[in-house]
C-alpha positions in Angstrom: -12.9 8.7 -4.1 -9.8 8.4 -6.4 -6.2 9.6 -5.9 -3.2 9.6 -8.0 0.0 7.5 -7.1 2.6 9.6 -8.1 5.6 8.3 -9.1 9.1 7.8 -10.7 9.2 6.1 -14.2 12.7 5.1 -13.7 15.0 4.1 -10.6 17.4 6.7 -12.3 14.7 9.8 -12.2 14.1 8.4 -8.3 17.9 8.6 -7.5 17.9 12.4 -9.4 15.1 13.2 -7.3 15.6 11.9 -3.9 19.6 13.1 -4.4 17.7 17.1 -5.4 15.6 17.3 -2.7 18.3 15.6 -0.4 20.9 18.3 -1.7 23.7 14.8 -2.3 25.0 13.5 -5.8 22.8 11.0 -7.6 25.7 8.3 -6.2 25.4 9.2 -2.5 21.6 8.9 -3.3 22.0 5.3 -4.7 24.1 4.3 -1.5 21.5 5.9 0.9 18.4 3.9 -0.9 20.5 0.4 -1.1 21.5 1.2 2.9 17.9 2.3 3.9 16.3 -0.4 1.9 18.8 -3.1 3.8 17.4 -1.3 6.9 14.1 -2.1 6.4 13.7 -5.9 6.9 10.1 -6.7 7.9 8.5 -9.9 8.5 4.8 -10.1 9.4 2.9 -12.8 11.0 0.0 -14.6 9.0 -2.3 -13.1 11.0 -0.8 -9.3 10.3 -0.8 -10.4 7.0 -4.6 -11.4 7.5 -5.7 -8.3 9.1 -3.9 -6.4 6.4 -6.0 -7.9 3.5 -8.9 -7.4 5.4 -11.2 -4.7 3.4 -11.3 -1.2 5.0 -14.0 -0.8 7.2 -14.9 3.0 7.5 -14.8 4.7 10.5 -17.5 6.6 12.7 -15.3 9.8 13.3 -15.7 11.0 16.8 -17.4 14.0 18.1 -19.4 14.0 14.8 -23.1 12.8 13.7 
């Protein structure tokens, strides 16, 4: 199975976008991404990391044959 990522081609059309669907000006957009992005400082252990790289594993869904 194969799905599109679907994307921006430029940080601009992002900021346009994101500031549209937020109803703000692309500069109150710019200053909402830089403050969320600052918000989101993540540091994973080498053994999140691990599990993350791990290849899926498909899953029995329950309730199901």
């Amino acid at each position: 199975m194969t799905a599109p990522i679907i994307g921006s081609t430029s940080l601009k059309n992002l900021e346009e976008l994101v500031g549209t669907l937020l109803g703000i000006e692309t500069r109150s957009c710019r200053i909402l991404m830089v403050l969320s992005i600052a918000a989101v400082h993540i540091h994973l252990t080498e053994e999140e990391i691990k599990h993350l790289e791990e290849p899926y594993q498909p899953q029995a869904v329950i309730g199901h044959a």
